[in-house]
C-alpha positions in Angstrom: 52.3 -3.3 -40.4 49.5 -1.3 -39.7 48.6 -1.1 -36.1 44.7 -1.8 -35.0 43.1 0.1 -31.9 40.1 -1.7 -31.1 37.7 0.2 -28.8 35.6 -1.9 -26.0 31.9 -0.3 -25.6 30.4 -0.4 -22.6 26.6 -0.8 -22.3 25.5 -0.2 -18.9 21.6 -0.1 -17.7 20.4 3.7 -18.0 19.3 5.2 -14.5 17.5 8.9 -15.0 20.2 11.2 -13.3 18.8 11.5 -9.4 17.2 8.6 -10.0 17.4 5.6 -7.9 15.3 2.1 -7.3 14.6 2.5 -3.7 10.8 3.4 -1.4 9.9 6.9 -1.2 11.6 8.5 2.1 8.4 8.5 4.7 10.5 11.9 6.3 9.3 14.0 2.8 7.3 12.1 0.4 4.0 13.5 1.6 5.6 16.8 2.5 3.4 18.8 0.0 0.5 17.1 1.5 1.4 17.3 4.7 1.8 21.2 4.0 -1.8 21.3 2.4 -3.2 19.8 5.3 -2.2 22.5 7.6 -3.9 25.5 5.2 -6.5 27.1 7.4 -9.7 27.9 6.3 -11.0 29.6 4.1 -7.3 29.1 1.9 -7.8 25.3 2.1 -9.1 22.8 0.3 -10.5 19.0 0.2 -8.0 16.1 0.5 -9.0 13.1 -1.3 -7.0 9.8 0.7 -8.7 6.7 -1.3 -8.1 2.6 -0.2 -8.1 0.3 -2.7 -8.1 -3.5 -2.5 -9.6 -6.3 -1.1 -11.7 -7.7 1.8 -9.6 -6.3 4.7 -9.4 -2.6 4.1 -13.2 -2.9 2.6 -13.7 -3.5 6.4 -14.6 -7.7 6.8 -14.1 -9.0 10.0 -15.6 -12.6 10.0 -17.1 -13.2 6.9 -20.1 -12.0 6.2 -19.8 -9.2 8.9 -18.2 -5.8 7.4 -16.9 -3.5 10.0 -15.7 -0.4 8.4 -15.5 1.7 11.3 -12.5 -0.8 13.0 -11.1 -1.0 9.4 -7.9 0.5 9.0 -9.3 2.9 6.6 -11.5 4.2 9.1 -8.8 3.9 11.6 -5.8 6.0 9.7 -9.2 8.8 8.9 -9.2 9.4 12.4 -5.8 9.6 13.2 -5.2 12.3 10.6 -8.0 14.2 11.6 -6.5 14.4 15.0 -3.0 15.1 13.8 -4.7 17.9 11.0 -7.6 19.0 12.6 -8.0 22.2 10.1 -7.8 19.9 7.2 -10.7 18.6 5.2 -9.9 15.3 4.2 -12.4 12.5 2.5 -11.6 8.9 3.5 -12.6 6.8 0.4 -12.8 2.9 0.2 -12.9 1.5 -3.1 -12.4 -1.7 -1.9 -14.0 -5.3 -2.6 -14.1 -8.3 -0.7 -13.2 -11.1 -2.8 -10.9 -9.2 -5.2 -7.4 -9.9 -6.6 -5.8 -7.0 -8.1 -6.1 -7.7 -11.8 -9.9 -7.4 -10.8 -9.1 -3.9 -9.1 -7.4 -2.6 -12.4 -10.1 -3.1 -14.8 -12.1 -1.1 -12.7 -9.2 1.4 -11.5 -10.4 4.1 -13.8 -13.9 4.1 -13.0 -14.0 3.3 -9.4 -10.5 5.6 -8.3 -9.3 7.6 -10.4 -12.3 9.4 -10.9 -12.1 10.2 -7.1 -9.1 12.6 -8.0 -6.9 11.4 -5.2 -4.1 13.4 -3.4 -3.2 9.8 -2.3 -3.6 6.3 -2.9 -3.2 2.8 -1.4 -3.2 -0.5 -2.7 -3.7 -3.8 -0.7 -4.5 -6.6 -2.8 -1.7 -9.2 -1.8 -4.3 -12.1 0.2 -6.2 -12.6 -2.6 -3.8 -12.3 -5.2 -2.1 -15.9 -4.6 -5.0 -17.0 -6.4 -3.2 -15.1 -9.4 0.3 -15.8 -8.8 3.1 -13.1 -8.7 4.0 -12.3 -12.6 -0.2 -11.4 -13.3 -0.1 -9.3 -9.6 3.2 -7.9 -10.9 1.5 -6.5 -14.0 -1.7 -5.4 -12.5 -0.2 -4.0 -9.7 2.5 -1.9 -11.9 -0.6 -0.6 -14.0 -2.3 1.2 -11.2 0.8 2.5 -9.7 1.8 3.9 -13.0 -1.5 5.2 -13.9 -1.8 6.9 -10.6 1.7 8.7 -10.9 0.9 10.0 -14.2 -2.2 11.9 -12.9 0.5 13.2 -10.0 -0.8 11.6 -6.9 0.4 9.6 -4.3 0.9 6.0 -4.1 1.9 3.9 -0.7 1.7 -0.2 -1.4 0.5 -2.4 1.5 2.2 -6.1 2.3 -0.6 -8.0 3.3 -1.8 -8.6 6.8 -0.9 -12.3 7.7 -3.0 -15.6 6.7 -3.0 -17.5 10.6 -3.3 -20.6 8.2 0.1 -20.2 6.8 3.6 -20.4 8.1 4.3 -16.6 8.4 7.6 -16.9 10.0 8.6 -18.3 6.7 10.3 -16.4 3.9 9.3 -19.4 1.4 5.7 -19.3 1.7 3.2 -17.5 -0.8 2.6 -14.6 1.0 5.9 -13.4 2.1 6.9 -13.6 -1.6 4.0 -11.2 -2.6 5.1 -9.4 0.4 8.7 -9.2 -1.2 7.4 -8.4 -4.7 5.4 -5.6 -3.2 8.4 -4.1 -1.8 10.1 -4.5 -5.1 7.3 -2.6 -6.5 7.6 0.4 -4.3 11.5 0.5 -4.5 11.1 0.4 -8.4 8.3 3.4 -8.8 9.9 5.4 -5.8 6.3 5.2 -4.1 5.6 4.7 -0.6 6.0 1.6 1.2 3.7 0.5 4.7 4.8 -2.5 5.0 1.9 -4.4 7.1 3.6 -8.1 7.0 7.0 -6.5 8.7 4.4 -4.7 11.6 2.8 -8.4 12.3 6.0 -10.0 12.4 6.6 -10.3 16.1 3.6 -12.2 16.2 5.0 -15.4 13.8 6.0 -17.5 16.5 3.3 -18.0 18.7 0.3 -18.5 16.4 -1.8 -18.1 19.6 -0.5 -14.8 20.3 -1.3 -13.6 16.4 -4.7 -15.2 16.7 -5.7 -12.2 19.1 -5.0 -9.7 16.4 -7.4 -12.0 13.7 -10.7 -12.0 13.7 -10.6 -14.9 11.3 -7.6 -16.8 9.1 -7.3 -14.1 6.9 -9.3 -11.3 8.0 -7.2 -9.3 11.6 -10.0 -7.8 14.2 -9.8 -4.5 15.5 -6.5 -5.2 16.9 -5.0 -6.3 13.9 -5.9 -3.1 11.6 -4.3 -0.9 14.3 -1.2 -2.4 13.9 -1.8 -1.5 10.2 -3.2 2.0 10.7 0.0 2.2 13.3 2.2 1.4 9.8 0.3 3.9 7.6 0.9 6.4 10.0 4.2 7.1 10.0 3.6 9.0 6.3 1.6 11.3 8.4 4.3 12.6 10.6 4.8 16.3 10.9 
C-alpha cells in the first residue's frame, strides 16, 4: 500500500517586512522636518504645513463669525514659529465650513496638493456623520494615500467634541469616527493628534466643556488650544 503525505498550506495575511499597522511614532516621524526647520538662512528653504477640513480649523467660532487668528491653524503657526524661529514656514487653510470629507477629496488636487506640502492635516470628522463611516472611510483613505505618494506628511485629527452629544460615550457617532480615524492612521503609518482623547476630561460635566465651545460644535479660543496643545507634540525637538 502506497503511503500518502498530504502537505497543509498555510495562507497567512502578507505584512511588508518592517511593516506594521500602528500611528507614526510622534518622537521621529517629522524628524526630517524638524531637521529642515532648523537650516539657517541663506541654506533654508520654505515649509509648506497646509489644514484641511471643515468649519473648525477654517476658523468658525459661532456661526457666521470666522475667527482664524484663534483657529488652531493659526494657533499651531505660532507655536512653531516660536519653537523654529529661523524657519520659513507657510500656514495654509484649505478648509471649508460646511464640508464633509468626500467634498474635501474632489477638490484635494486642486485646492492641496497643488500647495506642495511638507505636511498635511485632515479634520473632517463633525461633518462627516452626515456621510456615515464606510463613504468617510473611502474619502479619507484617498487623500491620505494620494498625499503619501507625493512624499509628504499626513497627521489625522479626531474631531473636537459636539456639546449636543453624549461624548463620554464610546457608542455615539462621533467617538466611532473618532475610532475609525485612529484606524486610519494606524493602517497608513501616518500621524495621529488625537483631539477627541485631549477633550476627554471635559465629558462629565457638560458645563465645564461648554467653556472650551463657542457653540455646539464649533470650541472658542479655549477649545482650539487644547487642539493646537495636541498638534504640538509632532513639533518637539
Amino acid at each position: 500500500m502506497r503511503k500518502v503525505t498530504f502537505i497543509l498550506f498555510v495562507f497567512l495575511p502578507f505584512i511588508a517586512f518592517g511593516q506594521q499597522a500602528q500611528v507614526a511614532d510622534s518622537a521621529t516621524y517629522l524628524n526630517d522636518l524638524k531637521n529642515e526647520m532648523q537650516v539657517l538662512w541663506p541654506k533654508n528653504r520654505t515649509i509648506n504645513i497646509v489644514f484641511h477640513g471643515h468649519s473648525v480649523p477654517s476658523g468658525y467660532f459661532k456661526t457666521p463669525v470666522v475667527n482664524s487668528l484663534a483657529a488652531y491653524p493659526q494657533l499651531v503657526f505660532q507655536k512653531v514659529k516660536e519653537l523654529y524661529p529661523y524657519a520659513v514656514v507657510n500656514e495654509i487653510t484649505t478648509a471649508k465650513g460646511g464640508e464633509n470629507a468626500e467634498k474635501g477629496a474632489l477638490r484635494f488636487d486642486s485646492d492641496v496638493l497643488i500647495y506642495k506640502p511638507d505636511l498635511l492635516f485632515i479634520d473632517y470628522a463633525l461633518n462627516d456623520r452626515n456621510i456615515g463611516l464606510e463613504r468617510a472611510y473611502k474619502a479619507w483613505d484617498e487623500m491620505i494615500k494620494k498625499a503619501l505618494a507625493k512624499g509628504i506628511k499626513v497627521i489625522l485629527l479626531t474631531p473636537s467634541p459636539d456639546a449636543k452629544l453624549d461624548n463620554a460615550n464610546p457608542e455615539n457617532e462621533l467617538a466611532k469616527h473618532a475610532a475609525q480615524i485612529r484606524k486610519l492612521a494606524a493602517e497608513n503609518n501616518v500621524g495621529l493628534a488625537d483631539s477627541y482623547k485631549a477633550f476627554a476630561f471635559l465629558y462629565s460635566d457638560k458645563v465645564e466643556l461648554d467653556k472650551y465651545m463657542a457653540q455646539s460644535n464649533h470650541p472658542n479660543e479655549l477649545g482650539h488650544e487644547l487642539i493646537a496643545k495636541e498638534i504640538m507634540k509632532w513639533f518637539k525637538k
